[in-house]
C-alpha positions in Angstrom: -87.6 -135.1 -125.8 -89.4 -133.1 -127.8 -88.9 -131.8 -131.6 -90.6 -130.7 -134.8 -88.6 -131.9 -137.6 -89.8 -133.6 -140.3 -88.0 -137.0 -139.7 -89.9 -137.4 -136.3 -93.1 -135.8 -138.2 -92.3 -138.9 -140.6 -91.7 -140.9 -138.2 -93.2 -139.0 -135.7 -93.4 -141.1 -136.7 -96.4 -151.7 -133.7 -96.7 -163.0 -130.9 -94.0 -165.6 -131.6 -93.9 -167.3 -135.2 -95.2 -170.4 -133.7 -94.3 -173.0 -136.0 -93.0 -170.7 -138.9 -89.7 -171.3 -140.4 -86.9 -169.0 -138.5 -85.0 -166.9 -140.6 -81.5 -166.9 -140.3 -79.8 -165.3 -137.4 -79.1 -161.8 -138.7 -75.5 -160.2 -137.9 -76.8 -156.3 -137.2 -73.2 -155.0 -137.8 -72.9 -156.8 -141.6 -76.3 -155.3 -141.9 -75.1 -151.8 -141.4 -72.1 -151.8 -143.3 -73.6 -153.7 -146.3 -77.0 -152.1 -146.8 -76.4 -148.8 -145.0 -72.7 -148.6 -145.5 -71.5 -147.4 -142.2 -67.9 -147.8 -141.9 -65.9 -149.2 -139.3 -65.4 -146.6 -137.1 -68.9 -145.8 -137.3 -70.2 -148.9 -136.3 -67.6 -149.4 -133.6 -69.4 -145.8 -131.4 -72.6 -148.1 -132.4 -71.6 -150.7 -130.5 -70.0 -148.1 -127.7 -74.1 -147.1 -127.1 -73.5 -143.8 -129.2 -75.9 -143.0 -132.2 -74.5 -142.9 -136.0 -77.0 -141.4 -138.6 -76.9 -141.4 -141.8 -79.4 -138.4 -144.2 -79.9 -137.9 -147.8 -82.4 -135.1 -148.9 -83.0 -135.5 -152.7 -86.1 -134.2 -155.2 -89.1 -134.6 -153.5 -88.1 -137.6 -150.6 -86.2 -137.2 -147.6 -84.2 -140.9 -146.5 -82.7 -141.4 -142.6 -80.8 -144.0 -141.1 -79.5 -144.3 -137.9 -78.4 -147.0 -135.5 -77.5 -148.0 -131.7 -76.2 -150.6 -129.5 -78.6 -150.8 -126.1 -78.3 -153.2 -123.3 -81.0 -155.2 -121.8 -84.0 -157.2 -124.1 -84.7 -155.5 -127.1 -88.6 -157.3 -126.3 -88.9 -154.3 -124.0 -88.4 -151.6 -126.0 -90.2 -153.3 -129.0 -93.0 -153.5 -126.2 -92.7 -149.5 -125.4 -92.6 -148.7 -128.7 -96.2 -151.1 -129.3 -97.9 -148.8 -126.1 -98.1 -145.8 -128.4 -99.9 -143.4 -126.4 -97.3 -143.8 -123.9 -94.3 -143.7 -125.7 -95.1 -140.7 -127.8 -96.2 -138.8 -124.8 -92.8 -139.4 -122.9 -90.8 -137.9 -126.2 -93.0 -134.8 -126.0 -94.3 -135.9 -129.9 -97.9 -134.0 -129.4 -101.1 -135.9 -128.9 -101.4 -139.4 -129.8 -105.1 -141.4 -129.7 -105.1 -145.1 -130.1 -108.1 -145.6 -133.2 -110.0 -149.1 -131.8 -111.3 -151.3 -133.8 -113.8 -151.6 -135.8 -113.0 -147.2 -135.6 -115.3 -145.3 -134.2 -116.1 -141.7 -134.2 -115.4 -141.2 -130.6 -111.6 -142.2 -131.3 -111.3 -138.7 -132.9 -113.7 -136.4 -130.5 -109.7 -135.0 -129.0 -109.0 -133.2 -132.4 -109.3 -129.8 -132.2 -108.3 -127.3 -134.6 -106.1 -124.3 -134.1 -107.1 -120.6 -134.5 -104.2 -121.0 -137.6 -106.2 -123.8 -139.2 -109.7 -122.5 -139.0 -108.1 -119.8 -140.9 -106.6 -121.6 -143.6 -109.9 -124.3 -143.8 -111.9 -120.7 -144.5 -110.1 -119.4 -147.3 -109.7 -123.3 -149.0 -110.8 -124.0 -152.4 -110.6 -127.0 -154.9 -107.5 -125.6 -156.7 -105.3 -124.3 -153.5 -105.6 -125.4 -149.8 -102.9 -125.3 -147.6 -104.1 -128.7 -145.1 -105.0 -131.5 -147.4 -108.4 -132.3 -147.4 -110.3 -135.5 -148.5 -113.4 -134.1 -151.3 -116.3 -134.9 -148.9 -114.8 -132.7 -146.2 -113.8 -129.8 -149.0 -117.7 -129.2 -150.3 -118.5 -129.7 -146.4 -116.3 -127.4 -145.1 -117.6 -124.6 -148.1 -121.3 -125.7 -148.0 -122.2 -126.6 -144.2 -119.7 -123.9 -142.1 -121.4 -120.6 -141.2 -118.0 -118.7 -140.8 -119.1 -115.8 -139.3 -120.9 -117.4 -136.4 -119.6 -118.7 -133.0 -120.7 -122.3 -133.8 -118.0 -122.0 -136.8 -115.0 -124.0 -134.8 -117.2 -126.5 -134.0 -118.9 -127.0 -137.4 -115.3 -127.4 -139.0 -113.7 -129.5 -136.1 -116.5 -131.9 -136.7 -115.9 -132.1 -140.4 -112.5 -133.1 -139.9 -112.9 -135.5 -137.4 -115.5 -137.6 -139.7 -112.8 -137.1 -142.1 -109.7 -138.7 -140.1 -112.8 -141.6 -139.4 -113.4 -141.9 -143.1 -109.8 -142.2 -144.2 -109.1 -144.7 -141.3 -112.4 -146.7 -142.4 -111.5 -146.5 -146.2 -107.5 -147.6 -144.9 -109.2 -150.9 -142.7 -111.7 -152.1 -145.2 -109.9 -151.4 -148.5 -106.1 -150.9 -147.9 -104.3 -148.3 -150.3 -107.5 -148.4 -152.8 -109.1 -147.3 -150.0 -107.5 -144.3 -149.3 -107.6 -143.7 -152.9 -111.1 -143.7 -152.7 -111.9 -141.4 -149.9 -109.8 -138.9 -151.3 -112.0 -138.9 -154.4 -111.6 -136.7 -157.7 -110.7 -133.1 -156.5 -107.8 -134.0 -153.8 -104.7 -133.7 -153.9 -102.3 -135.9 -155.8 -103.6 -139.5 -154.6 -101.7 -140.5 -151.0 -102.0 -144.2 -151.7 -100.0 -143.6 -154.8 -97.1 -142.3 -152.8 -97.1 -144.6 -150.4 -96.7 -147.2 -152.9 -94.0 -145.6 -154.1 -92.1 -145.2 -151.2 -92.8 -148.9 -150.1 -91.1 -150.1 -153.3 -88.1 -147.7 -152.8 -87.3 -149.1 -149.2 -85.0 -152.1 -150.9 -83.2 -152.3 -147.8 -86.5 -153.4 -145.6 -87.4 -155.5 -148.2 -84.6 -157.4 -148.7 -84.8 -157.7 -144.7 -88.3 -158.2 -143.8 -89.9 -159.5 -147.4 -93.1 -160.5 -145.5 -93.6 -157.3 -143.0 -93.0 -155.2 -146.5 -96.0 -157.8 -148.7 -97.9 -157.5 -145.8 -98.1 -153.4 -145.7 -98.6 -153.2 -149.4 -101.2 -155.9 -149.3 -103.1 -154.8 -146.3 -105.6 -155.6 -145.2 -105.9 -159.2 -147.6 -102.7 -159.9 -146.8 -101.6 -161.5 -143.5 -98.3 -161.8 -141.2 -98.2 -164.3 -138.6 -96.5 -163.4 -135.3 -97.5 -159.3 -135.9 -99.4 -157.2 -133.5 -101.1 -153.6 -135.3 -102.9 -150.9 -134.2 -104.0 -147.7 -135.5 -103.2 -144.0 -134.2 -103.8 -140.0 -135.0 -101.6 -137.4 -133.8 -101.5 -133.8 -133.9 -97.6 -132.2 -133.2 -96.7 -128.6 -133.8 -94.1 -128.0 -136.4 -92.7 -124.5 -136.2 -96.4 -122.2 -136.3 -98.7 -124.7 -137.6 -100.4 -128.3 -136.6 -99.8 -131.7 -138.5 -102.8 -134.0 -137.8 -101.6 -137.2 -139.0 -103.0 -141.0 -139.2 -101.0 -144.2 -138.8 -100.8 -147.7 -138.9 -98.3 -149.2 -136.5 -97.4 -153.1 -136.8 -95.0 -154.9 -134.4 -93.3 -157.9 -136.0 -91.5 -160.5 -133.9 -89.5 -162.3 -136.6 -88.2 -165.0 -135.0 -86.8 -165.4 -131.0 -83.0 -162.9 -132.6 -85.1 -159.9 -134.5 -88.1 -158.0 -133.8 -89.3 -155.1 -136.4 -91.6 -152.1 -135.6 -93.4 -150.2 -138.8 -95.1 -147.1 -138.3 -96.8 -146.1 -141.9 -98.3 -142.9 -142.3 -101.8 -142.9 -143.7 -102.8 -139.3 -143.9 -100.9 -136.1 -142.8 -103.2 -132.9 -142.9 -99.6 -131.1 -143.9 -96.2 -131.0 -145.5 -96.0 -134.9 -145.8 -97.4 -137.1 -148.5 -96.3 -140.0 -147.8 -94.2 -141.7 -145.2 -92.4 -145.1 -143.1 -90.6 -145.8 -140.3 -89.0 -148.9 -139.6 -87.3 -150.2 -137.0 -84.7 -153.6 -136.7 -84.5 -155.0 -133.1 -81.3 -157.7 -133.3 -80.0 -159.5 -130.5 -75.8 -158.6 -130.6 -74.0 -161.8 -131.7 -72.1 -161.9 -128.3 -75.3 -162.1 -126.5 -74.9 -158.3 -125.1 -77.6 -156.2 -125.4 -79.1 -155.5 -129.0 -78.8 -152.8 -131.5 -81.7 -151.1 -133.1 -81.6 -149.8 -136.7 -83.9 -147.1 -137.4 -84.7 -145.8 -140.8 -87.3 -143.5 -142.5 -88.5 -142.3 -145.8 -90.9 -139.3 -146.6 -92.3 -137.8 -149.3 -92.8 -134.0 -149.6 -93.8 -132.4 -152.8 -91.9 -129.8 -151.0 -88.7 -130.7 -151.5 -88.7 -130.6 -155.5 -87.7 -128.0 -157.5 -85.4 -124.9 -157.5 -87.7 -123.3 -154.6 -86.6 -126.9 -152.6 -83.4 -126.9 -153.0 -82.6 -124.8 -149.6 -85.4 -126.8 -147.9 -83.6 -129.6 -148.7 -80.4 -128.7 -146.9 -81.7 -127.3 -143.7 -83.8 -130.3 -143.3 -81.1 -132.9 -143.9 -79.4 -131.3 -141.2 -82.4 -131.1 -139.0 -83.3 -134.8 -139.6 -79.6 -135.6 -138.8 -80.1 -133.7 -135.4 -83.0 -135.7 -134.9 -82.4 -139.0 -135.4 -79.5 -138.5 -133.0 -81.5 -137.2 -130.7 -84.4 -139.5 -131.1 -81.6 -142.6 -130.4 -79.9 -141.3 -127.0 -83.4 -140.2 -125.6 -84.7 -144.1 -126.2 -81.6 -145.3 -124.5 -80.7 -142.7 -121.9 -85.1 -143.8 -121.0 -84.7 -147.6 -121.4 -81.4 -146.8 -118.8 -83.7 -144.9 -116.0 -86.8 -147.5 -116.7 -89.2 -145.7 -118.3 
């Protein structure tokens, strides 16, 4: 499966409770009709195995919703979804590079820039640059690049890399303040801001997973038993240009009926300030298989304005495509064991 559009660029996106409490035993079909408000009908092709989406595209923020009924243990998929590398590669979603941990330069050593981006990284300055860029990397990329020279690519693919490495760094040791930091006084407007607003606009995963929702605001103080995490970068091709992008994936098994996978975006070199997937595992109440209820937010300065405003439509449409698409290909894989 592969695709460019900005909900999979968004989304494009990971250890039992022990002795916790269990939450209630969720009913995924209430949950769609009161917090997503599907209707009947809708909900009844859900449970048939066929996806039902649902895409708003308003000033500035693009929100997706989409859901499925699939057969078989949702601990697989929620396992799939954890081997990242893997699962990204099977869609066709670019390149995608577990970051270990403590991160290390080496994690980044596959990023290469395209002819396209040298280009645009050349004629960058502090008032108009068309990849976002962290300040350090800015003055590096005007100061240390001899742009006339062979060694040029190389000069500027290195720069970027110890960027990706210092906002991942920042990210594990300091959280959103972090980020902040690394992005210092002449970036763009701050990326930790953005994410905190979109984190406080998801009610709907809040009200569901109050803990999973603490715990990425509060990272890395914060804590979440039963969650697995790791960190990725990707680089996918949307339309002529590359979107490197950094993300922090956390797997939450929320007692033995519900399972939740967040995938929140960190950095994205384009288009994208801000964004966060989630998505519900819930055992069916007749025992049958499980549905999974995805939904996205994103952030794209963008999308605002009068110049936005056709934007806006084509990608709601495009997202609505997508999250369609992105449903059947998990089940129509799950179905031939991939």
């Amino acid at each position: 499966m592969r695709t460019s559009s900005w909900w999979a660029i968004g989304a494009a996106l990971t250890l039992s409770v022990g002795a916790a409490a269990q939450p209630p035993r969720a009913d995924p079909e209430s949950i769609l009709t009161s917090r997503f408000g599907f209707t009947s009908a809708e909900i009844a092709k859900a449970r048939q195995g066929q996806p039902v989406v649902r895409v708003k595209a308003g000033s500035e923020e693009l929100v997706a919703g989409g859901a499925i009924k699939l057969s078989g243990r949702k601990e697989r998929l929620a396992d799939w979804l954890k081997n990242i590398e893997h699962f990204r590669n099977a869609a066709e979603l670019g390149i995608t590079h577990v970051i270990p941990s403590p991160p290390a330069a080496a994690a980044f050593a596959g990023v290469n820039l395209d002819a396209n981006d040298l280009v645009e990284l050349r004629q960058c300055g502090s008032g108009k640059c068309a990849i976002r860029l962290s300040a350090d990397a800015l003055g590096r990329l005007q100061r240390d690049v001899a742009w006339d020279t062979p060694q040029a690519a190389a000069q500027a693919n290195d720069i970027v890399r110890q960027m990706l490495l210092g906002y991942t760094t920042g990210y594990v040791q300091g959280g959103h303040a972090g980020l902040g930091a690394y992005d210092g006084p002449q970036a763009r407007p701050s990326f930790a801001d953005e994410m905190r607003t979109l984190i406080r606009e998801a009610t709907a995963l809040t009200d569901l997973a109050p803990e999973l929702v603490a715990y990425l605001e509060g990272y890395p103080s914060a804590t979440l038993p039963g969650a697995d995490q790791l960190f990725y970068w990707s680089s996918v091709t949307a339309g002529s240009d590359a979107i490197l992008s950094l993300h922090h994936l956390v797997v939450y098994r929320r007692g033995t009926n519900e399972v939740w996978v967040a995938d929140k975006s960190l950095y994205a070199s384009r288009f994208i300030d801000a964004g966060l997937l989630a998505i519900g595992l819930y055992d069916a109440p007749d025992g049958s298989g499980y549905y999974a209820i995805a939904g996205t937010r994103v952030r794209a300065s963008r999308l605002g304005g009068v110049a936005g405003t056709v934007l806006r439509r084509q990608v709601q449409r495009s997202a609505s495509d997508t999250v369609k698409m992105y449903l059947e290909w998990m089940r129509d894989s799950l179905a031939q064991g991939l």
